[in-house]
N, C-alpha and C positions, 0 to 999 in steps of 0.2 A: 284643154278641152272646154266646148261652151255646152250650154243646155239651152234651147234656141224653143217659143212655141213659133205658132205661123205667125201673130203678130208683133216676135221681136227678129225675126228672118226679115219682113217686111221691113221695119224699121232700120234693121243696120244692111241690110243690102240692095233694099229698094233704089237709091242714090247712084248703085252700079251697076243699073241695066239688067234687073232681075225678072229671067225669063222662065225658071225651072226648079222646084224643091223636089228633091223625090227620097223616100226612105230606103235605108238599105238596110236588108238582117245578115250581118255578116255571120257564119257558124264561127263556134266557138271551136275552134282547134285546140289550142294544150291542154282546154279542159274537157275531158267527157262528159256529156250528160249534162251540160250546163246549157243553160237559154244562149240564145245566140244571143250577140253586140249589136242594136241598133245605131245606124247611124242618117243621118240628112245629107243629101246633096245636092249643093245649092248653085246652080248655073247661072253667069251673069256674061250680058254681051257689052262690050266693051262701046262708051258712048261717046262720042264726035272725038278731041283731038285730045285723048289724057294719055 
Protein backbone atom coordinates (compact mmCIF):
# COMPACT_ATOMS: atom_id res chain seq x y z
CA UNK A 1 0.00 0.00 0.00
CA UNK A 2 1.44 3.62 -0.75
CA UNK A 3 0.19 7.01 0.75
CA UNK A 4 0.49 9.28 -2.28
CA UNK A 5 -0.29 13.53 -1.96
CA UNK A 6 -0.96 15.26 -5.44
CA UNK A 7 2.54 16.07 -5.61
CA UNK A 8 4.03 12.62 -5.17
CA UNK A 9 1.24 11.03 -7.74
CA UNK A 10 2.61 13.74 -9.97
CA UNK A 11 6.17 12.76 -9.47
CA UNK A 12 5.98 8.86 -9.71
CA UNK A 13 3.44 8.76 -12.43
CA UNK A 14 3.60 11.88 -14.30
CA UNK A 15 6.44 9.94 -16.66
CA UNK A 16 3.45 7.59 -17.68
CA UNK A 17 0.96 9.48 -19.34
CA UNK A 18 -0.97 10.73 -16.26
CA UNK A 19 -4.31 11.94 -17.37
CA UNK A 20 -6.71 11.23 -14.11
CA UNK A 21 -6.36 10.94 -10.02
CA UNK A 22 -9.76 10.63 -8.62
CA UNK A 23 -10.65 9.36 -4.94
CA UNK A 24 -12.69 6.68 -3.94
CA UNK A 25 -14.60 6.01 -0.35
CA UNK A 26 -14.88 2.52 -0.56
CA UNK A 27 -17.66 1.36 2.39
CA UNK A 28 -16.41 -0.48 4.89
CA UNK A 29 -18.12 -3.97 4.76
CA UNK A 30 -16.81 -6.45 7.62
CA UNK A 31 -16.85 -3.70 9.84
CA UNK A 32 -20.08 -1.93 10.82
CA UNK A 33 -19.98 1.41 11.74
CA UNK A 34 -16.54 2.08 10.61
CA UNK A 35 -15.53 5.24 8.18
CA UNK A 36 -15.24 4.00 4.84
CA UNK A 37 -11.46 3.05 3.14
CA UNK A 38 -10.25 5.92 0.94
CA UNK A 39 -8.69 5.24 -1.84
CA UNK A 40 -6.82 7.29 -5.22
CA UNK A 41 -7.10 6.30 -8.79
CA UNK A 42 -4.70 7.11 -10.82
CA UNK A 43 -5.17 6.77 -14.76
CA UNK A 44 -2.32 6.87 -17.21
CA UNK A 45 -2.37 6.66 -21.05
CA UNK A 46 0.10 4.70 -22.39
CA UNK A 47 3.04 6.83 -24.43
CA UNK A 48 4.60 6.34 -27.98
CA UNK A 49 6.20 2.73 -28.25
CA UNK A 50 6.87 1.28 -24.38
Amino acid sequence: MFFYDSDSIEQDFGKYGLIEVSEIDEPNKHMKNKPSINFIMVKCRKIGNC
